[in-house]
N, C-alpha and C positions, 0 to 999 in steps of 0.2 A: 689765526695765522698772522705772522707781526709784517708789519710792511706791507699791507693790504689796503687798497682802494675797491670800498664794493663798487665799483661802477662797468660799464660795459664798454670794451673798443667798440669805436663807430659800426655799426650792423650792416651799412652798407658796403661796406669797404670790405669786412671777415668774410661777407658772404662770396665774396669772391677770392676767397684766398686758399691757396694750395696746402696742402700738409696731409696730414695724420698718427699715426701711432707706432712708437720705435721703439726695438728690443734691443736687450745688452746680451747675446747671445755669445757664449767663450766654445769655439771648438778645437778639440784637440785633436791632430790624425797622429795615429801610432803607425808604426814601420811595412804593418801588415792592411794597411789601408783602412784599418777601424775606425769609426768616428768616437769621441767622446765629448759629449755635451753641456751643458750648463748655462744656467743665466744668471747674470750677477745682480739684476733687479727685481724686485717680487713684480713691481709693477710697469705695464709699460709707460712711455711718455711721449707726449703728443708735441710735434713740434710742424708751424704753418707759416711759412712764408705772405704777409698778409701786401707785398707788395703786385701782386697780381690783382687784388680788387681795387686798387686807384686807378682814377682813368680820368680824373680830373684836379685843378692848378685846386679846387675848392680842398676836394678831396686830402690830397698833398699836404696841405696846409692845417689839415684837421686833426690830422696823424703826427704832422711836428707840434704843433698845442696839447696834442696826448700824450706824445714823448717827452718833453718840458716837461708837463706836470708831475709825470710819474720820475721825471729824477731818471730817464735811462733804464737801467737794470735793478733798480732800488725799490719802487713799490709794484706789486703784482697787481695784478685786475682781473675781470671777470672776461672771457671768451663766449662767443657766440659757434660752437663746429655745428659747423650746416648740413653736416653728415649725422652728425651722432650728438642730438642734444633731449631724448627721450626717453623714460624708462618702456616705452611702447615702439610696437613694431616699425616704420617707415609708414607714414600715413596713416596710421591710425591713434584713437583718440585716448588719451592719457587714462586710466583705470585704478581704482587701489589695489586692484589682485597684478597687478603686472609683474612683479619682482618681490622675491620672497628676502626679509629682512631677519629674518631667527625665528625662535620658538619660546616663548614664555614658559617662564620657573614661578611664574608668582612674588618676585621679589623684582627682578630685571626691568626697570622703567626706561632706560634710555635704548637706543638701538640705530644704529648708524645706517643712513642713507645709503643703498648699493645697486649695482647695475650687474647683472649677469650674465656673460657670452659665453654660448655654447653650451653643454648639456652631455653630450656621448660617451667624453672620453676624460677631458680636463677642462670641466669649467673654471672660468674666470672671473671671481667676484669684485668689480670695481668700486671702492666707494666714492661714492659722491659729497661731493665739500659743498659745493655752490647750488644749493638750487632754485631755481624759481621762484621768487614769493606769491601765493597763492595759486598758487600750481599741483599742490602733493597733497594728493588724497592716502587715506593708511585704512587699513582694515585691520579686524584680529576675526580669528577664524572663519573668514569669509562674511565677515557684518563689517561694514563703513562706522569708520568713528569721526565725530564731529571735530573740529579744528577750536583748540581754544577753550573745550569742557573737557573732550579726553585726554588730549596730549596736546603738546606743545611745539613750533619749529623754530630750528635756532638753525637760520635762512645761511649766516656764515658759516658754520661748520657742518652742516647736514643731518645732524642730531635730532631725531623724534624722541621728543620725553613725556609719558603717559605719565596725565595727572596723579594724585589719589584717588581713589575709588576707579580706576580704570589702568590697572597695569594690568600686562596680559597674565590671565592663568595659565600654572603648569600645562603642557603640552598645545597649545595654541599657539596655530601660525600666522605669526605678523606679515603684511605686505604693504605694499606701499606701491605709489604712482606718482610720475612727477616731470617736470620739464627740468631743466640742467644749463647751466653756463659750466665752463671751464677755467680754474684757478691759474694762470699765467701771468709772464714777465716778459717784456723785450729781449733778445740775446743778444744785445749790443747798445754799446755807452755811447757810438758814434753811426747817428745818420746820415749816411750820404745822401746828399739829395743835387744832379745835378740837371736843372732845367731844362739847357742847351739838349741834351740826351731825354730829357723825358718828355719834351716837345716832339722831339723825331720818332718817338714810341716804343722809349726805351721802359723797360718796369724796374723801379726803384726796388731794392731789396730790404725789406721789414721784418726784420725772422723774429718769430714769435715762440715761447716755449714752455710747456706745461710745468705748472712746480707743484708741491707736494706740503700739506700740513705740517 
């Protein structure tokens, strides 16, 4: 990803910050009250107002030194979402069977990190770009493979690459487990930051926006 800083906005600050996940949804009504629908994005995108978790001059002051550095709108960074940063359930502890990754052909060594929602009707297969270092465990047909002898993780772009001697066999399902940051960028080249108002308890506006590999 070009214009990347692996590093992570302040944790104390995201964990207080508003947002989540927004669709490009086009609908059309015809004459007879029909809908027609369509979305112009495959994927959603997350966008978090991170001006709700400052609540201190420290604080403030941490997020204009991360603004400088990152140049504005110019380098992206890593997101902590407080909601959704697991391939496991809410509360529960990270696994290699959690999320189903493809099925080996015997030749297929790489295989992209991904998150799954929903199941019934139209799931949703998310990939994941950021994850955790030392966090993701991987499996091939419900056996745990070692970190480093079988495959390998390539932490910025989310990519599992099974060594030699260990890419999965035809018909073997690959899983994986893992904790997540989120790929983002500032959406604004200008912070306002006005004291006078943030003393009286006003909340500074920080908006924050998910970008894409």
């Amino acid at each position: 990803m070009a214009a990347f800083h692996e590093t992570l906005f302040p944790l104390d600050i995201a964990l207080g910050a508003a947002g989540g996940p927004e669709r490009a949804t086009e609908i059309v009504t015809t004459l007879t009250g029909r809908e027609e629908r369509n979305t112009r994005l495959k994927h959603s995108r997350r966008r978090w107002d991170a001006g709700y978790g400052v609540k201190s001059l420290d604080q403030l002051a941490s997020v204009v030194a991360f603004f400088e550095e990152r140049r504005g709108r110019l380098y992206g960074f890593r997101w902590h979402d407080r909601l959704d940063h697991s391939s496991a359930p809410p509360g529960a502890a990270v696994t290699p069977f959690d999320q189903v990754l493809g099925t080996g052909d015997g030749a297929q060594a790489a295989f992209q990190l991904a998150k799954t929602y929903g199941g019934a009707y139209a799931p949703y297969p998310r990939p994941i770009a950021k994850p955790v270092a030392g966090t993701v465990r991987v499996a091939v047909s419900g056996v745990e493979q070692v970190a480093g002898s079988a495959f390998a993780l390539d932490t910025t772009t989310g990519t599992v690459s099974f060594l030699a001697g260990h890419v999965p066999p035809a018909g073997a399902s690959v899983t994986a487990g893992f904790a997540f940051d989120v790929p983002v960028r500032f959406d604004t080249d200008f912070l306002e930051v006005n004291l006078t108002a943030f003393e009286a308890g006003a909340i500074p506006r920080i908006p924050i926006l998910e970008i894409r590999p």
